[in-house]
C-alpha positions as CSV (number, residue, x, y, z in Angstrom):
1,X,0.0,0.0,0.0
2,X,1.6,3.5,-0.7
3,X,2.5,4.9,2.2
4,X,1.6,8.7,1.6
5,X,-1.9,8.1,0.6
6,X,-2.9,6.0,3.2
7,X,-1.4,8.9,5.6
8,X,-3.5,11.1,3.5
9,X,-7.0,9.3,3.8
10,X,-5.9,9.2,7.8
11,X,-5.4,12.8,8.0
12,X,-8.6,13.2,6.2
13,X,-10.6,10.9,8.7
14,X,-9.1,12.7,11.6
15,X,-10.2,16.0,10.2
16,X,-13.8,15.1,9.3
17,X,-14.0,13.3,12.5
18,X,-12.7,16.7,14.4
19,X,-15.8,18.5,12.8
20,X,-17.9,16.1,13.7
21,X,-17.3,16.2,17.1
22,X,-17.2,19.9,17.2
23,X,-20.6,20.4,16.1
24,X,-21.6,17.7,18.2
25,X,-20.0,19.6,21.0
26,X,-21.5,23.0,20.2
27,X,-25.0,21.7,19.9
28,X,-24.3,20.4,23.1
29,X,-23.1,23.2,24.6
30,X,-25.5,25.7,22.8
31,X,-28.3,23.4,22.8
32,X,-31.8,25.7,24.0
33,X,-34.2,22.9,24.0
34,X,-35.2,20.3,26.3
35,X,-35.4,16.9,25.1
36,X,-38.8,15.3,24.2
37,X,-37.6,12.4,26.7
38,X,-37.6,14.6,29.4
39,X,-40.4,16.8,28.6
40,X,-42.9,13.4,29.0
41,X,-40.7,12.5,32.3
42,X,-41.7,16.1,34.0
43,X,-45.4,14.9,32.0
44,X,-45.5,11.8,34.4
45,X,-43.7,13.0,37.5
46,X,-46.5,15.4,37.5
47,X,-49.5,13.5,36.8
48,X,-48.9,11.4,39.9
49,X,-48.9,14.2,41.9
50,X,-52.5,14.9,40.4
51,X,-51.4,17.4,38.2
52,X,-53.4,17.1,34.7
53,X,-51.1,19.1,32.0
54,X,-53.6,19.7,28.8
55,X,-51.5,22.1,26.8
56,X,-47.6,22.1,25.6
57,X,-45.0,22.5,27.9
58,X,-42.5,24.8,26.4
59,X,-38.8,22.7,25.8
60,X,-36.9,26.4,25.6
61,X,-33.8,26.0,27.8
62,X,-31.7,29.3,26.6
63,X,-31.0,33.0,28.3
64,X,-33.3,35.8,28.6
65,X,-32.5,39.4,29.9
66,X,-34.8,41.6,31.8
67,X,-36.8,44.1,30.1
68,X,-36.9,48.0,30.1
69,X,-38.8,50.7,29.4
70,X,-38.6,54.4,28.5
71,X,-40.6,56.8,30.6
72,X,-43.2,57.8,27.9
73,X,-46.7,56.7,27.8
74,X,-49.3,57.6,26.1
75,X,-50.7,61.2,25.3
76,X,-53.0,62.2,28.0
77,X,-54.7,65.5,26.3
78,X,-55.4,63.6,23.3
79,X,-57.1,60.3,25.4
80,X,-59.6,62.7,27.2
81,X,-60.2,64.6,23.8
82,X,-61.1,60.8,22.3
83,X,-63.4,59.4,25.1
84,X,-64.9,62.2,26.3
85,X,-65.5,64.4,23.3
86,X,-64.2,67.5,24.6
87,X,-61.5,69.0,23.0
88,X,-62.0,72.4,24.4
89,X,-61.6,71.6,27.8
90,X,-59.4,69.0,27.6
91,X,-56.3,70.8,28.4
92,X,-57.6,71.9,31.2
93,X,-58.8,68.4,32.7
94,X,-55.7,67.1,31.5
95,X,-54.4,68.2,35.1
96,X,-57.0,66.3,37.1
97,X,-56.4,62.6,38.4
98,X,-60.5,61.9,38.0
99,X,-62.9,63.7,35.3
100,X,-66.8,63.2,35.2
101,X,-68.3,63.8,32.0
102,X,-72.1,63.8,31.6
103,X,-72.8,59.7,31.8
104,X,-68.7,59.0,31.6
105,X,-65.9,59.0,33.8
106,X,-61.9,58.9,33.3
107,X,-59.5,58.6,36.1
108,X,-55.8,58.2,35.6
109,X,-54.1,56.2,38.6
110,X,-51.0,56.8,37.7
111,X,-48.8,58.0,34.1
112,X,-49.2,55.0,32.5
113,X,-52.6,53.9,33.2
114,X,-56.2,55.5,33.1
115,X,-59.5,53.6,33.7
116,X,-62.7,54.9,31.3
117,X,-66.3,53.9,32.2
118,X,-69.4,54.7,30.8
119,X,-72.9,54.7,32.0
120,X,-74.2,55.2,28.8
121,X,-72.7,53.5,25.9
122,X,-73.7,54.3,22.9
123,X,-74.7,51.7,19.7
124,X,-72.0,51.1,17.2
125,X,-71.4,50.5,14.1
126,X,-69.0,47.6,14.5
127,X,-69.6,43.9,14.7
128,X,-68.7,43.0,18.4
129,X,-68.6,39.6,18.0
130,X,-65.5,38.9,18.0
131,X,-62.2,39.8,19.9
132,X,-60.4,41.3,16.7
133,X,-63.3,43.3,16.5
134,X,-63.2,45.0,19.8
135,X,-59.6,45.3,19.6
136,X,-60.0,47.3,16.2
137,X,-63.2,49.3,17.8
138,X,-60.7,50.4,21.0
139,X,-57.8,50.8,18.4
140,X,-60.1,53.4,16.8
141,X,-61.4,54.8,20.4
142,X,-57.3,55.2,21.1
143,X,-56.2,56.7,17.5
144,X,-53.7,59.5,18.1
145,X,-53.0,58.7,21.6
146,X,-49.5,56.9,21.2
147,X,-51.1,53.6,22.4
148,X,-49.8,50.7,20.2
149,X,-53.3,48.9,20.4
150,X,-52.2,46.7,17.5
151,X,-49.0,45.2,19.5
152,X,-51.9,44.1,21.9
153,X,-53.3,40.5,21.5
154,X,-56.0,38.6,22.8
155,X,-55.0,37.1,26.4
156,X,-58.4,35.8,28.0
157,X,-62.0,36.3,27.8
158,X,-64.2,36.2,30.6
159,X,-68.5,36.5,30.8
160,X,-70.3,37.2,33.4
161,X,-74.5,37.8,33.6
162,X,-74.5,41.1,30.7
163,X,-71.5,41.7,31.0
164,X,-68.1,39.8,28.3
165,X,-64.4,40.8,29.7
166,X,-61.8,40.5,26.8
167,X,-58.3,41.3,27.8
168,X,-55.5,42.2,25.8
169,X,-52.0,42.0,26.6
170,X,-48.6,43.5,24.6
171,X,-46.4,41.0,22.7
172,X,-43.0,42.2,22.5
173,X,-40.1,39.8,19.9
174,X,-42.7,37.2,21.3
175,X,-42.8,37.8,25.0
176,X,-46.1,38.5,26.8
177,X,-46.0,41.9,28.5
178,X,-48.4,41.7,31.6
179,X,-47.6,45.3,32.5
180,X,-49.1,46.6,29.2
181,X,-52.3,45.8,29.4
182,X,-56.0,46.3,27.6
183,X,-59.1,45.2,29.5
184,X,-62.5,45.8,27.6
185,X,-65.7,45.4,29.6
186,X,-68.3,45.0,26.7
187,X,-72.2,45.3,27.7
188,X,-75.0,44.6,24.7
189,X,-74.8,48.3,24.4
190,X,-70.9,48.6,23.7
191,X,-68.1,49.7,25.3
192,X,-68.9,50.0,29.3
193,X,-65.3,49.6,30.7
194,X,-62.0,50.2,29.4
195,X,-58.9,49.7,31.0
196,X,-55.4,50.7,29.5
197,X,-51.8,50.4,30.4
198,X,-49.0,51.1,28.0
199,X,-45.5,51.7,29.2
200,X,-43.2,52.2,25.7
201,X,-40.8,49.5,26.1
202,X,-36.9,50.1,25.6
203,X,-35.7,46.9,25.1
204,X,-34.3,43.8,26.6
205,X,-30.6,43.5,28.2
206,X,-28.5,41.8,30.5
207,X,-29.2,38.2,29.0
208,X,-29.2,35.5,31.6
209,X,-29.9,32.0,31.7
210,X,-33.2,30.6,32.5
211,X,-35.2,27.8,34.3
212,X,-36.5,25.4,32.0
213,X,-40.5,25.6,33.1
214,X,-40.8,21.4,33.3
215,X,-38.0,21.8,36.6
216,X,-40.1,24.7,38.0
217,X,-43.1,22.6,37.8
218,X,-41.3,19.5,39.1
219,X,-40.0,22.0,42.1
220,X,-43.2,23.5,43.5
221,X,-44.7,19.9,44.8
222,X,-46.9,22.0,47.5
223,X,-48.4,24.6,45.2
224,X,-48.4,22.9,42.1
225,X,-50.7,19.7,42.6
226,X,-54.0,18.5,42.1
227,X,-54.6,20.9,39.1
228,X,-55.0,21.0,35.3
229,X,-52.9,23.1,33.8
230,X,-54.3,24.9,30.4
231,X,-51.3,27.0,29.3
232,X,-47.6,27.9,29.9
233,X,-46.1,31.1,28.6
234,X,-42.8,32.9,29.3
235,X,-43.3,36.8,29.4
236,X,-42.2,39.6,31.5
237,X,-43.8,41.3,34.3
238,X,-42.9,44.2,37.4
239,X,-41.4,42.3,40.7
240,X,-42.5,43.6,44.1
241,X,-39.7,43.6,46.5
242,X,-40.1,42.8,49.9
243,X,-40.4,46.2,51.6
244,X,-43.0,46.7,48.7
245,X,-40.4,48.8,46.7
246,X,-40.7,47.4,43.1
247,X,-37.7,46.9,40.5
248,X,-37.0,49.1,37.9
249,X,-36.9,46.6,35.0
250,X,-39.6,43.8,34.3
251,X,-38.2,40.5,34.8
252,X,-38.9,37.1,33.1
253,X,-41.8,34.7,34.4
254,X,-43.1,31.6,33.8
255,X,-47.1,32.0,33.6
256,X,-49.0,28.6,34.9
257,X,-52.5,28.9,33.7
258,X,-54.5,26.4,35.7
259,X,-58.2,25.4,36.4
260,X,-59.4,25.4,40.3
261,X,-63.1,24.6,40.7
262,X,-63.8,25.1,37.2
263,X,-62.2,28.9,37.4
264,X,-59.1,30.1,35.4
265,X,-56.4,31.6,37.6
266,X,-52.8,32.2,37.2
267,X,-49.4,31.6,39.0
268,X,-45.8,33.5,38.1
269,X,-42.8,32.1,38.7
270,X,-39.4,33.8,38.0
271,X,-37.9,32.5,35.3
272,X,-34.2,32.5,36.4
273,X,-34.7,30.7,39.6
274,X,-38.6,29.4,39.9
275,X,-39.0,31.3,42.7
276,X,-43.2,32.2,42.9
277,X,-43.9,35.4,42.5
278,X,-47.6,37.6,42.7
């Protein structure tokens, strides 16, 4: 056999096999999914400690940073102008925390927030049978205000004797955004209650690495058994510290939706160390 070709095919063998084990080794190291394997181990664990699991549970295993916000909201003259139809006094009631207006009432609770309900809601034009439609009725309640009502998406719906609750949440690169918030309270009439929150997010930084949900769940044996669980997001929500103080950046959460007694309710957990939160 000549020598220098077999040395050749070797060195070519060694090389290939080098790659081989290098991707290997990056998948492995890079890897930011759980195995199916495990996922229906956490499935099984959990089911004998009652815990019925009717949705996916998410396999994603990589980093996620903590997200900020800039300090601009929405356009306060313009909201009052829009929902309570005067524009000549509205820079003037601009300065007040709570406005009565006729059958209508607006309060602000804070710079990022207000809360609109009225006694009186007039007829509309728009089909209400559905969420997009609300969401495009509210968008056109909103325009000019600086609210991103099209960043919002449906979250729950909730009916109750007259009265049908939609609420909308912000999606931001995928995240849920329980901060930023859209609540619709929807009589046969129309438009009877309407909650906003927006908060203009900044961005996300500071990337960290995350607890896979199926160890969270595992982790919680007290809270988290003899329930069904109907959904499992990860999104970002405000921390309240301790002394009640609150952080300055959302963090990332785990949502558990769960049934109890036939009732949707929801637990947080942090996502970097499962640790429950409210």
């Amino acid at each position: 056999m000549d020598w220098a070709k077999t040395k050749n095919i070797f060195i070519m063998l060694f090389f290939l096999l080098n790659v081989f084990l290098s991707i290997i080794l990056i998948y492995t190291l890079n890897g930011n999914n759980i195995t199916k394997d495990t996922i229906d181990d956490a499935r099984q664990a959990l089911a004998e400690r009652g815990v019925a699991i009717i949705c996916d549970i998410p396999d994603f295993n990589g980093s996620v940073g903590t997200l900020t916000y800039h300090d601009a909201g929405f356009d306060k003259k313009k909201v009052i102008e829009n929902l309570l139809g005067d524009k000549k006094s509205s820079e003037n009631l601009a300065r007040l925390p709570n406005i009565k207006y006729e059958d209508k009432e607006l309060s602000f609770p804070d710079q990022y927030s207000f809360v609109f309900r009225d006694g009186s809601p007039e007829r509309t034009l728009h089909d209400l049978n559905s969420a997009e439609n609300v969401l495009n009725l509210v968008s056109n309640m909103l325009k000019g205000t600086g609210v991103p009502v099209t960043d919002y998406h449906l979250d729950t719906v909730e009916e109750e004797g007259n009265l049908k609750t939609y609420v909308f949440k912000q999606k931001y690169k995928g995240f849920w955004i329980h901060e930023n918030h859209i609540t619709v309270g929807l009589s046969d009439k129309g438009i009877a209650y309407l909650e906003v929150r927006y908060r203009k997010i900044n961005g996300i930084i500071n990337s960290k690495k995350i607890m896979p949900v199926y160890q969270v769940l595992i982790h919680h044996h007290d809270s988290i058994r003899n329930i069904t669980i109907t959904r499992i997001d990860l999104g970002f929500k405000e921390h309240k510290m301790e002394d009640g103080s609150r952080e300055l950046d959302d963090i990332p959460v785990w949502r558990i939706e769960y049934k109890n007694q036939g009732k949707k309710q929801n637990k947080f957990f942090k996502a970097y160390d499962g640790t429950e939160i409210e």
